[in-house]
VMD Tcl script that builds the backbone (N, CA, C; Angstrom):
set m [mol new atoms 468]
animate dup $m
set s [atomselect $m all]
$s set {name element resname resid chain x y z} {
  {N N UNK 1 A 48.011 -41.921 12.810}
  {CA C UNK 1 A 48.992 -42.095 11.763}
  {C C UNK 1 A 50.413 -42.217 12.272}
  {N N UNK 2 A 50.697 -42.524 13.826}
  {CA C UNK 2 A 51.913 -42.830 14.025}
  {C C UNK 2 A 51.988 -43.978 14.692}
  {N N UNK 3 A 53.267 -44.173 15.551}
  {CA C UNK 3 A 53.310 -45.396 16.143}
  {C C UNK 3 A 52.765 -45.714 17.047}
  {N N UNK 4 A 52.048 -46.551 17.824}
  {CA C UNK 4 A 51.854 -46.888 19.463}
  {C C UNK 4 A 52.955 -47.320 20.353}
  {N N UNK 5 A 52.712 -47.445 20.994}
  {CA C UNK 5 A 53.870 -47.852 22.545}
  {C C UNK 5 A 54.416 -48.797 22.109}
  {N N UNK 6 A 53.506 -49.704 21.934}
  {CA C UNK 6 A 54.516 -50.944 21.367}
  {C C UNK 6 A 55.252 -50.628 20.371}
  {N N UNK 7 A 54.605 -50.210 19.617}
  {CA C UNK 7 A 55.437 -50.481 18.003}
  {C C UNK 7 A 57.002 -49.622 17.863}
  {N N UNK 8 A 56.687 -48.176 18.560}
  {CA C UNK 8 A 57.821 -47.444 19.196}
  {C C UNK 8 A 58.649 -48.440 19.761}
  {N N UNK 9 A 58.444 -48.932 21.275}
  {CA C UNK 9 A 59.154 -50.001 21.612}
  {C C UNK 9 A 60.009 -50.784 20.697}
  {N N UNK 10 A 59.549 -51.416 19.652}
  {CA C UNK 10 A 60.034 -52.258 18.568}
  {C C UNK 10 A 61.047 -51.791 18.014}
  {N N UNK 11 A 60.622 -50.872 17.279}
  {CA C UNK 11 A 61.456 -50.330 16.206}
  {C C UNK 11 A 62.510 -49.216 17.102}
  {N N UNK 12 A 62.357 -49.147 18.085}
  {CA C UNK 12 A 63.301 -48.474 19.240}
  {C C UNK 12 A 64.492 -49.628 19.113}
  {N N UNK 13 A 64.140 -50.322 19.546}
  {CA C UNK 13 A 65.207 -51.748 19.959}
  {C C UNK 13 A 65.689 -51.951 18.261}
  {N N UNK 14 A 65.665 -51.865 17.154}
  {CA C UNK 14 A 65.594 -52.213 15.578}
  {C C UNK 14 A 66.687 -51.193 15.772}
  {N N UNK 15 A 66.430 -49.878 15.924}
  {CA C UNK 15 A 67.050 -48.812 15.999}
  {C C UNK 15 A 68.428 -48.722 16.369}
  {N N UNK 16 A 68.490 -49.083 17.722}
  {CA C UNK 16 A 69.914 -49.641 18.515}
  {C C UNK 16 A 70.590 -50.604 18.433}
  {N N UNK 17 A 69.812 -51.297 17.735}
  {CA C UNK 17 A 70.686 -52.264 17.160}
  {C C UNK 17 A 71.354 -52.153 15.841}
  {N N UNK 18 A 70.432 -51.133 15.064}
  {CA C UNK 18 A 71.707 -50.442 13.718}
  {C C UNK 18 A 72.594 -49.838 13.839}
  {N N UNK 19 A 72.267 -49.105 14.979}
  {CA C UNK 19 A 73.218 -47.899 15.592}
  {C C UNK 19 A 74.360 -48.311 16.103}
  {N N UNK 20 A 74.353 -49.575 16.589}
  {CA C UNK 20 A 75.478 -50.081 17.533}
  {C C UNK 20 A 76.482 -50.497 16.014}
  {N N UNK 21 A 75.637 -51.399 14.844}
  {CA C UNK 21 A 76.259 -51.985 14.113}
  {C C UNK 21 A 76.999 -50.679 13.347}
  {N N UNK 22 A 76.363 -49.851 12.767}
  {CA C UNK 22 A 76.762 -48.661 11.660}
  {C C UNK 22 A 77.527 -47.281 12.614}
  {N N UNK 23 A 77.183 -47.817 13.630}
  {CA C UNK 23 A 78.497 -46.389 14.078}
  {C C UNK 23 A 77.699 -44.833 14.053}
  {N N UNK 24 A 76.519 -44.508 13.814}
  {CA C UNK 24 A 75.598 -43.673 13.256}
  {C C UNK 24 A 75.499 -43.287 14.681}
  {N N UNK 25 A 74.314 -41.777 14.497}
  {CA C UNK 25 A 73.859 -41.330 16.132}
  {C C UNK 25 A 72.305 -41.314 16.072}
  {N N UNK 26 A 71.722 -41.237 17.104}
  {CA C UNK 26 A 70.165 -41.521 17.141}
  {C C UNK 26 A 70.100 -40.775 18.544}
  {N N UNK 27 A 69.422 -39.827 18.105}
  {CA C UNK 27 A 68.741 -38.921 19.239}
  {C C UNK 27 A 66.988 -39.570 19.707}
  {N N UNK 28 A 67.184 -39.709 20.983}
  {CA C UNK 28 A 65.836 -39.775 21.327}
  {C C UNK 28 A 65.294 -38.675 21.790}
  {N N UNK 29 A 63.684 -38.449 22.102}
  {CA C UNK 29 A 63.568 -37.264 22.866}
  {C C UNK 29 A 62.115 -37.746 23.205}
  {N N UNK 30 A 61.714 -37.634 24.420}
  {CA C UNK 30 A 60.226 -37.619 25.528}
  {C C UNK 30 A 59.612 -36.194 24.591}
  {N N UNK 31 A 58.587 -36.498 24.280}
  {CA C UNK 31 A 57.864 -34.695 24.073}
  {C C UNK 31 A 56.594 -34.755 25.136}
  {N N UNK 32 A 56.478 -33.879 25.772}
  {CA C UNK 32 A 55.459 -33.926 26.737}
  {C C UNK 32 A 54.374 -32.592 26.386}
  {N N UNK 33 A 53.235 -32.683 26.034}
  {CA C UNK 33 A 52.204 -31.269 26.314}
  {C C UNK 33 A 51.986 -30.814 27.351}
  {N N UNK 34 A 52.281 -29.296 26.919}
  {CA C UNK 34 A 52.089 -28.952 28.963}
  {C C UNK 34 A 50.992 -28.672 29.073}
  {N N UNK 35 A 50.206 -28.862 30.290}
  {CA C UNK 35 A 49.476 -28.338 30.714}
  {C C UNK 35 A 48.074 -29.110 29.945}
  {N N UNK 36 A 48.274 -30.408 29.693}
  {CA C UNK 36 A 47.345 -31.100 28.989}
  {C C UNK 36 A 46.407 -31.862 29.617}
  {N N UNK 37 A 46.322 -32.045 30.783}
  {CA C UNK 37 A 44.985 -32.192 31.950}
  {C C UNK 37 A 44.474 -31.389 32.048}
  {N N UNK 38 A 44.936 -29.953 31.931}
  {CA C UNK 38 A 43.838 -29.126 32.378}
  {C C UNK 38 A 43.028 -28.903 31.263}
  {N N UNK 39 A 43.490 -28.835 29.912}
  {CA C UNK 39 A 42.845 -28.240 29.046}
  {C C UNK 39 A 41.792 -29.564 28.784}
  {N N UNK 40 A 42.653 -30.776 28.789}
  {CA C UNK 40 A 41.201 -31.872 28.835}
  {C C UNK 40 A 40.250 -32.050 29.878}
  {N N UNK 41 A 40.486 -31.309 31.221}
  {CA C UNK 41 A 39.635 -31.070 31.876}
  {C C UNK 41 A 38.785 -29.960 31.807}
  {N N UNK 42 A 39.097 -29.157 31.763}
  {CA C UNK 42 A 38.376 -27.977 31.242}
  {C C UNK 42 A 37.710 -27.708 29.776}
  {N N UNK 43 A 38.577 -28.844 29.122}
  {CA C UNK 43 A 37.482 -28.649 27.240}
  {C C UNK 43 A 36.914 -29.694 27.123}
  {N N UNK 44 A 36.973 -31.043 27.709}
  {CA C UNK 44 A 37.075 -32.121 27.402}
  {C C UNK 44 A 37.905 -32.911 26.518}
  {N N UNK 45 A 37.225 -34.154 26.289}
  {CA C UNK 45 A 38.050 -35.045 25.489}
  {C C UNK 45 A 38.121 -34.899 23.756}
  {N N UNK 46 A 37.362 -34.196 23.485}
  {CA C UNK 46 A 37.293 -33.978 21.917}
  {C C UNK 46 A 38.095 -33.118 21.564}
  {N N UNK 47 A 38.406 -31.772 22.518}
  {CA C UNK 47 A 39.388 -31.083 22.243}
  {C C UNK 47 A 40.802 -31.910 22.759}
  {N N UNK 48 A 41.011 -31.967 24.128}
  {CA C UNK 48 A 42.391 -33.375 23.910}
  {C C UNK 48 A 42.784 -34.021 22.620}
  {N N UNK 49 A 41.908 -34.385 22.574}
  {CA C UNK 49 A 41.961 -35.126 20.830}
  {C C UNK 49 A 42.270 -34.403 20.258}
  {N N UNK 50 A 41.804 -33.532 20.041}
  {CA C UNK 50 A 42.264 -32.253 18.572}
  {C C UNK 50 A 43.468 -31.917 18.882}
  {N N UNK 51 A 44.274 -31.617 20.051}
  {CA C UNK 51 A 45.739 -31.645 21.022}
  {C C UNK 51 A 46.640 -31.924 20.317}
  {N N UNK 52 A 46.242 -33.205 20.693}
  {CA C UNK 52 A 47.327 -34.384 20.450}
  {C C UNK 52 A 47.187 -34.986 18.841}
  {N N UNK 53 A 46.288 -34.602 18.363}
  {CA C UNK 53 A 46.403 -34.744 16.686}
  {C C UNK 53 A 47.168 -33.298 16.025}
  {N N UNK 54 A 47.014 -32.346 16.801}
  {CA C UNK 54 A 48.128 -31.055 16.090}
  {C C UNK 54 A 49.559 -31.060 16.435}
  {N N UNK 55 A 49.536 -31.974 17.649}
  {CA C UNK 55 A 50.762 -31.640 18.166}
  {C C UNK 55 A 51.629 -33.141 17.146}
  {N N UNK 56 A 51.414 -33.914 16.630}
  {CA C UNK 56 A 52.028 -35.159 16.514}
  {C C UNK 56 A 51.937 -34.660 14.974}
  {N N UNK 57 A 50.743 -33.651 13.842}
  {CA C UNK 57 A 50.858 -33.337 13.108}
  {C C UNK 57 A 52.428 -31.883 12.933}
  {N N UNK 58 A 52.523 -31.549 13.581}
  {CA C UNK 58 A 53.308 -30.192 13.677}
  {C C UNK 58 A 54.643 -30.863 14.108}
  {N N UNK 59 A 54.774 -31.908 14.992}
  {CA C UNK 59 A 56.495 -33.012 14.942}
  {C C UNK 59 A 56.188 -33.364 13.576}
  {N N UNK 60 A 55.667 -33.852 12.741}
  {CA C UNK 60 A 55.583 -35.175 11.672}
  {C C UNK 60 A 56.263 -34.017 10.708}
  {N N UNK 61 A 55.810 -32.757 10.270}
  {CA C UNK 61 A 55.983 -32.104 8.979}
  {C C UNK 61 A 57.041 -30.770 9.462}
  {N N UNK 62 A 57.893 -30.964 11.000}
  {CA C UNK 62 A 58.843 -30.223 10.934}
  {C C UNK 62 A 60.219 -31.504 11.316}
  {N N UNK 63 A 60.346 -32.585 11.060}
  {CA C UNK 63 A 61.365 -33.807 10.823}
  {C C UNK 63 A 61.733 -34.580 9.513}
  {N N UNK 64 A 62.619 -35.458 9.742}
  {CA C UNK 64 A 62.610 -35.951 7.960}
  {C C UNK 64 A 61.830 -37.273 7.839}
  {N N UNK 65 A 61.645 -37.580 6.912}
  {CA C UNK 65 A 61.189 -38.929 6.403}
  {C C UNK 65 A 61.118 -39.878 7.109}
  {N N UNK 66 A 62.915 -40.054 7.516}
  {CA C UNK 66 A 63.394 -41.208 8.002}
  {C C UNK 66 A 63.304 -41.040 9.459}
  {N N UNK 67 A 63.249 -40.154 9.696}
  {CA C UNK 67 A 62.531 -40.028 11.181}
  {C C UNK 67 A 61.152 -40.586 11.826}
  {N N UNK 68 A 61.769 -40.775 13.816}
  {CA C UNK 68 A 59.580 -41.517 13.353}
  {C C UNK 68 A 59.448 -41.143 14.442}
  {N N UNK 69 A 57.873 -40.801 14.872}
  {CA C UNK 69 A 57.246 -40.600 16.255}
  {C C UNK 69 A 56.407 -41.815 16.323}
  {N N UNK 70 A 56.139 -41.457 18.254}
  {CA C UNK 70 A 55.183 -42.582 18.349}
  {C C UNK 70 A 54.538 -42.169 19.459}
  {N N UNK 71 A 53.104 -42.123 20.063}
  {CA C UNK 71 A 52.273 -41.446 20.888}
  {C C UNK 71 A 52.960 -42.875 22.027}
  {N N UNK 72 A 53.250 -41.847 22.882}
  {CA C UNK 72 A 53.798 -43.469 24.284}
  {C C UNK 72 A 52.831 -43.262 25.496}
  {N N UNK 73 A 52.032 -42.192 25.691}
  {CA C UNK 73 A 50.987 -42.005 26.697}
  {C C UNK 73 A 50.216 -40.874 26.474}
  {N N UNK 74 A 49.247 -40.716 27.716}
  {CA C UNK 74 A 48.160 -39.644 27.359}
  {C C UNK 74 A 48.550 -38.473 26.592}
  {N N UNK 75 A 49.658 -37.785 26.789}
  {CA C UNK 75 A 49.971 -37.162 26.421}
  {C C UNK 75 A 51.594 -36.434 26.353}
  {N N UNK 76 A 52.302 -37.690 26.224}
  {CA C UNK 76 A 53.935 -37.631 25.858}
  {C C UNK 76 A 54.083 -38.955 24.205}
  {N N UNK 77 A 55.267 -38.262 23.935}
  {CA C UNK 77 A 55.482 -38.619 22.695}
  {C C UNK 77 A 56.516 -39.197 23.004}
  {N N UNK 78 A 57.521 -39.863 21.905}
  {CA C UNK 78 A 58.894 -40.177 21.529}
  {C C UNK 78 A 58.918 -39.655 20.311}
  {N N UNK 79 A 60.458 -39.243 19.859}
  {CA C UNK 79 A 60.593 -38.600 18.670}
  {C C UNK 79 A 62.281 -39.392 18.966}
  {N N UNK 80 A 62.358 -40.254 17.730}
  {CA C UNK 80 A 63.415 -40.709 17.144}
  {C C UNK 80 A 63.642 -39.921 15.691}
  {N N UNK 81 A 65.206 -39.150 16.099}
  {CA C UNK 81 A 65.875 -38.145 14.801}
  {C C UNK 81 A 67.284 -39.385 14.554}
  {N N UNK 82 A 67.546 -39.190 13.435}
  {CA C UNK 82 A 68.385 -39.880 12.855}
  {C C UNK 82 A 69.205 -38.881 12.729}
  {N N UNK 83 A 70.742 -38.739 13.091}
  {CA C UNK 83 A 72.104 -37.424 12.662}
  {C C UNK 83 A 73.106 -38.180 11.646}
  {N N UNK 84 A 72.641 -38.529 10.920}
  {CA C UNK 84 A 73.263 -38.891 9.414}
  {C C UNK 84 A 74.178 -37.530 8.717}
  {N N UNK 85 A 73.751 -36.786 9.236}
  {CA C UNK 85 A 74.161 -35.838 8.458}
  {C C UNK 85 A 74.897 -34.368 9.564}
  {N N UNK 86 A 75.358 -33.312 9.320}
  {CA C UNK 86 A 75.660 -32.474 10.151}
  {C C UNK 86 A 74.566 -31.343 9.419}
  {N N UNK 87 A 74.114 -31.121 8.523}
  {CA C UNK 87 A 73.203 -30.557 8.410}
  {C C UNK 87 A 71.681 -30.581 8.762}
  {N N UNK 88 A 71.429 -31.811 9.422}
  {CA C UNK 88 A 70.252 -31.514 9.734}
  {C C UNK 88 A 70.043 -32.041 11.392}
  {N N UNK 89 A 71.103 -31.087 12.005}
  {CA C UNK 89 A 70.948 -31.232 13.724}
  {C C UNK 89 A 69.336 -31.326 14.102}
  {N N UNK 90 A 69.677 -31.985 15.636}
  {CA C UNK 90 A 68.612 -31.901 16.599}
  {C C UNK 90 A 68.296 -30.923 17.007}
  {N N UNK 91 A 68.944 -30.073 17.710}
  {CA C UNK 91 A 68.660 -28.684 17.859}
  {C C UNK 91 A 67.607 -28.125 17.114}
  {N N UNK 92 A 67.907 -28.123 15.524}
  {CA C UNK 92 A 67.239 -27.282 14.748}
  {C C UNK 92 A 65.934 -28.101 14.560}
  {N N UNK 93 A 65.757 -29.017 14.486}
  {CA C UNK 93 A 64.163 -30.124 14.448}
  {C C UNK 93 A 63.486 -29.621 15.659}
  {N N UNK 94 A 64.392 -29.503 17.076}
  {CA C UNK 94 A 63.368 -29.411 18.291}
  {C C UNK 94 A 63.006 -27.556 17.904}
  {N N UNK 95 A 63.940 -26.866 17.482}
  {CA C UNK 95 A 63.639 -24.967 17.372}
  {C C UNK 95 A 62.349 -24.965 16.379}
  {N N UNK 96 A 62.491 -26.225 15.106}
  {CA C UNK 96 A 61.631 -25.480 13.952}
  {C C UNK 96 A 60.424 -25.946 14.825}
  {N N UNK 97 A 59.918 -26.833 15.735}
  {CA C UNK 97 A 58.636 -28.076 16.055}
  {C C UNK 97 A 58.296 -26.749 17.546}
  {N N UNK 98 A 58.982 -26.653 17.784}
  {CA C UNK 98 A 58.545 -25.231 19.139}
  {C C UNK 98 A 58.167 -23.956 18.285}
  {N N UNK 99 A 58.820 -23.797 17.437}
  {CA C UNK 99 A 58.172 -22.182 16.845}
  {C C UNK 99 A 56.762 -22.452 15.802}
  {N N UNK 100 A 56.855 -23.829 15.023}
  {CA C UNK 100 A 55.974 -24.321 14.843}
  {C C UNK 100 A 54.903 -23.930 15.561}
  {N N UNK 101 A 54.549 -24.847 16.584}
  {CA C UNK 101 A 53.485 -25.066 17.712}
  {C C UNK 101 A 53.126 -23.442 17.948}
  {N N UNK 102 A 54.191 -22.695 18.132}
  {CA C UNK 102 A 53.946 -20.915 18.643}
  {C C UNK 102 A 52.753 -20.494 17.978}
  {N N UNK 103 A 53.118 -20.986 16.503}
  {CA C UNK 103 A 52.878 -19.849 15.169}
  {C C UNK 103 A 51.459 -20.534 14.716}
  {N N UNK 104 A 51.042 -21.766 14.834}
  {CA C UNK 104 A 50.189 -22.629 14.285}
  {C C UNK 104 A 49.712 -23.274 15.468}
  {N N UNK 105 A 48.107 -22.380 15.840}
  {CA C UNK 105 A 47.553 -23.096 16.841}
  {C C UNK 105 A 46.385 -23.885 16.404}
  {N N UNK 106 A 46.178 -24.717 17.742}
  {CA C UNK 106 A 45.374 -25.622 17.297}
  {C C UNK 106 A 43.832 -25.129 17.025}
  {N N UNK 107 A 43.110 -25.671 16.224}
  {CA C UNK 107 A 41.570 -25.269 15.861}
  {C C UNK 107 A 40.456 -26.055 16.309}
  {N N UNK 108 A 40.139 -25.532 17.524}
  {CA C UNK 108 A 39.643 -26.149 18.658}
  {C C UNK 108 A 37.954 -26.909 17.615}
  {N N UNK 109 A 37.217 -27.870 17.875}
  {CA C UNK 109 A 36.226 -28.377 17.573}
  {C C UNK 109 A 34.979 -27.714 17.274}
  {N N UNK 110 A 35.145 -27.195 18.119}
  {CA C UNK 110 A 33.301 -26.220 18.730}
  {C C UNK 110 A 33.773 -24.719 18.454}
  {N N UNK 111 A 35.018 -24.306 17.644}
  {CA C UNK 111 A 35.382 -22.799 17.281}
  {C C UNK 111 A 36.630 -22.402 18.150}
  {N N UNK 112 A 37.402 -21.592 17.448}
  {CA C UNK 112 A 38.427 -20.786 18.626}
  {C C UNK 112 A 39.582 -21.451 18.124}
  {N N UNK 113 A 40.821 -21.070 19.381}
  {CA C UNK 113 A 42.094 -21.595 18.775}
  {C C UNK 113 A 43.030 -21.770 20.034}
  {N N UNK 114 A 44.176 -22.528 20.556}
  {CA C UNK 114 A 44.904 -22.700 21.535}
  {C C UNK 114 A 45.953 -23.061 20.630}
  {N N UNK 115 A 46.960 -21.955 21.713}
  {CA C UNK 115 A 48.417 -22.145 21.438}
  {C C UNK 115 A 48.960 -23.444 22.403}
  {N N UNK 116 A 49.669 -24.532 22.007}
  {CA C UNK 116 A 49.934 -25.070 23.214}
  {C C UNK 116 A 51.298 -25.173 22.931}
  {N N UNK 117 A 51.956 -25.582 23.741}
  {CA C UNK 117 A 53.360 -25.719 23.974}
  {C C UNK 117 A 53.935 -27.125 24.344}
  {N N UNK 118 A 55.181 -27.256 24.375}
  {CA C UNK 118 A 55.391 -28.444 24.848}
  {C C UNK 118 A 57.094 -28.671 25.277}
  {N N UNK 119 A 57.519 -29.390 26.565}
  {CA C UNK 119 A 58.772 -29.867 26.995}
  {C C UNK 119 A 59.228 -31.015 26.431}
  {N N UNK 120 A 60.299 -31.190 25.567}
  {CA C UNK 120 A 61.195 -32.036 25.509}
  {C C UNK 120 A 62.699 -32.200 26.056}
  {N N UNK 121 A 62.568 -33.660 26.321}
  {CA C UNK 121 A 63.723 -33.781 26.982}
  {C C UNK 121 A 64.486 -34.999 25.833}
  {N N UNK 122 A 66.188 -34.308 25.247}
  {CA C UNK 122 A 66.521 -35.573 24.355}
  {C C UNK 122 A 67.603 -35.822 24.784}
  {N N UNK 123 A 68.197 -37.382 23.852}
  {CA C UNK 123 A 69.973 -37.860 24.377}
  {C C UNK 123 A 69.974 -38.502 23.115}
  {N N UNK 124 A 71.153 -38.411 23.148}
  {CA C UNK 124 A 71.742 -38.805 21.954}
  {C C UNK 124 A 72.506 -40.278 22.271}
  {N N UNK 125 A 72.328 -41.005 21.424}
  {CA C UNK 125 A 72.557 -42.758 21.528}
  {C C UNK 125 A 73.585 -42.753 20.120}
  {N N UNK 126 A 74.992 -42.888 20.467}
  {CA C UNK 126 A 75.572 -43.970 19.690}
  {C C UNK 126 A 76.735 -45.172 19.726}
  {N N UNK 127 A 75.250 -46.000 20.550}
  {CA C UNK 127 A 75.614 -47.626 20.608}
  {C C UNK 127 A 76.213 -47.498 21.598}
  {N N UNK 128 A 76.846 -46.620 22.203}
  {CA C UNK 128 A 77.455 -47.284 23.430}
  {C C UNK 128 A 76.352 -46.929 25.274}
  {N N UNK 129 A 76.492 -47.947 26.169}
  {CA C UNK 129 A 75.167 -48.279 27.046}
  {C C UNK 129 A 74.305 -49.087 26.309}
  {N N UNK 130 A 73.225 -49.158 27.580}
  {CA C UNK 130 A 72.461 -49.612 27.495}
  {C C UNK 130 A 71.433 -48.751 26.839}
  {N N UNK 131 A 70.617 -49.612 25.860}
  {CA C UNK 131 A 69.600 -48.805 25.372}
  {C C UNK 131 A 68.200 -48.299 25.970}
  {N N UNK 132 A 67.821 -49.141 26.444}
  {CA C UNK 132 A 66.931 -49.223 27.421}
  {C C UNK 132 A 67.146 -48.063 28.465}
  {N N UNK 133 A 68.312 -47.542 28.641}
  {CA C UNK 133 A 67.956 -46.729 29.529}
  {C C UNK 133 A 67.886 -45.142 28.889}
  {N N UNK 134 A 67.939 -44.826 27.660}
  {CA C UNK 134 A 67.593 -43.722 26.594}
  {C C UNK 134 A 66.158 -43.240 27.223}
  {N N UNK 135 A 65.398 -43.646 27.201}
  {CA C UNK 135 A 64.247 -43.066 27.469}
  {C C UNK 135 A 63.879 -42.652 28.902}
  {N N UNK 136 A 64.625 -43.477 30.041}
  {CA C UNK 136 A 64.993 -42.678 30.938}
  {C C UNK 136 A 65.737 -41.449 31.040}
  {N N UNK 137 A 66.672 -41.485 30.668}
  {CA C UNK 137 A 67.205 -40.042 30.389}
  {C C UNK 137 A 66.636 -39.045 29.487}
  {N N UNK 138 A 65.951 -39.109 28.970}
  {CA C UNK 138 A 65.508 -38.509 28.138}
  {C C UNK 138 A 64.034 -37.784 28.835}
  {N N UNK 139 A 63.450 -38.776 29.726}
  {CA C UNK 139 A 62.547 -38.217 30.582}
  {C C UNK 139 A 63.038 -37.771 31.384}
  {N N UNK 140 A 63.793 -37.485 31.941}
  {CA C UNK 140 A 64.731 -37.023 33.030}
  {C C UNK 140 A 64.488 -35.542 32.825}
  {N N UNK 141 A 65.613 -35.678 31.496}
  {CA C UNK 141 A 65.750 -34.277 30.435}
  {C C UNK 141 A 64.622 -33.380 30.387}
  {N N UNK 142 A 63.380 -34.126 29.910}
  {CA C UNK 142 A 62.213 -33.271 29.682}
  {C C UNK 142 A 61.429 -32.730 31.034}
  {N N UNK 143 A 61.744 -33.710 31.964}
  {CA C UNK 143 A 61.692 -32.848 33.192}
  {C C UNK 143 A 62.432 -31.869 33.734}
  {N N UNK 144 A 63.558 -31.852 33.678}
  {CA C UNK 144 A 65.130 -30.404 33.638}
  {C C UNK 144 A 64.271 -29.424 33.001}
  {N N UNK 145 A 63.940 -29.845 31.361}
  {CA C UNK 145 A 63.219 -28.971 30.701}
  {C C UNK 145 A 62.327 -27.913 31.296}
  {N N UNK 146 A 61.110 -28.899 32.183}
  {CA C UNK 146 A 59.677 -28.188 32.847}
  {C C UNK 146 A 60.212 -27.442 33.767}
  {N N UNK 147 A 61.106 -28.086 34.888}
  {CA C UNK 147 A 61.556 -27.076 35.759}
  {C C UNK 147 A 62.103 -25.664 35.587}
  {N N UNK 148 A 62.921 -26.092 34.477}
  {CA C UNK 148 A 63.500 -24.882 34.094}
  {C C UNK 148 A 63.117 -23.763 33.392}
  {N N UNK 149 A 61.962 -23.867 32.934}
  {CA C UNK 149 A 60.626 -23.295 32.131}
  {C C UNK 149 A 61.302 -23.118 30.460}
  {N N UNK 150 A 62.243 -23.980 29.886}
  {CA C UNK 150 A 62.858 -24.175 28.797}
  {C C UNK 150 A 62.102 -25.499 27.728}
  {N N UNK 151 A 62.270 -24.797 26.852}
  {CA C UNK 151 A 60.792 -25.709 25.693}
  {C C UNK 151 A 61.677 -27.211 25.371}
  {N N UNK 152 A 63.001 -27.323 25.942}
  {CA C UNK 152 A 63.700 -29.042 25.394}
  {C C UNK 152 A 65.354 -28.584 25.880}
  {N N UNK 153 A 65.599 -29.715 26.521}
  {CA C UNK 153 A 66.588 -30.004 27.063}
  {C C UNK 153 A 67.476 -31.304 26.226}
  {N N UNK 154 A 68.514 -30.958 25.273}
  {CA C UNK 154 A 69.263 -32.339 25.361}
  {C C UNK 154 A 70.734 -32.387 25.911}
  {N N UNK 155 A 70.332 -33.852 26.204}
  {CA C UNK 155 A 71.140 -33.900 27.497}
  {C C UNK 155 A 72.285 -35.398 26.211}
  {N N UNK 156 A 73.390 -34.953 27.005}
  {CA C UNK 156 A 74.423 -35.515 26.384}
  {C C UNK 156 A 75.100 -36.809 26.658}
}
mol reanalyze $m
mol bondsrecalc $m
mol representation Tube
mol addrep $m
């Protein structure tokens, strides 16, 4: 129920190009699951699956509307936030989507339950650079993140 690589891609580039026109800000952010080889190695692929369907469910219903994700690999995301507003910071989307994940674990296939966690790394885009290079930094970020054993890094 979200985007693919491509379609992210797309509406990424749609994105920066409003942003440049309307003067607006657009946070990107890498979300990465940690530790998500092992558990698909060790549970298999049906639980992976169940993973990455809680984890993309638990971003979807702690963001707004106009917000969008999109699965970009095995197991990293993109999360485009729209800052239209001063009330509804990035900060507080990446705090509610981490305590989320804490509080609401996943319900493994075959019984049981896993807490999983996850690193994001975000930047904030408005219009000025190159766009294309947002998601580099932003992976950058979510790596700062892992090292630093901190659940999201945005980087400015």
């Amino acid at each position: 129920g979200i985007y693919n690589r491509r379609q992210g891609e797309k509406r990424l580039a749609e994105e920066a190009a409003r942003i440049r026109r309307s003067g607006e800000v657009l946070t990107v952010a890498v979300v990465d699951v940690n530790d998500f080889k092992a558990i698909n190695d060790a549970q298999g692929h049906q639980v992976g699956d169940a993973c990455i369907r809680h984890v993309a469910d638990v971003i979807r219903r702690n963001v707004r509307e106009s917000d969008w994700l999109a699965r970009w690999g095995g197991d990293e995301f993109v999360l485009a936030l729209h800052e239209a507003s001063p009330f509804a910071p990035t900060e507080a989307a990446l705090q509610r989507i981490v305590a989320d994940l804490k509080n609401s674990p996943v319900r493994l296939p075959r019984g049981g339950e896993l807490v999983l966690t996850v690193s994001v790394g975000a930047v904030r885009y408005s219009g000025e650079g190159d766009p294309r290079d947002l998601l580099d930094k932003a992976d950058e970020a979510m790596y700062q993140a892992k090292r630093e054993g901190r659940p999201w890094v945005l980087s400015v």
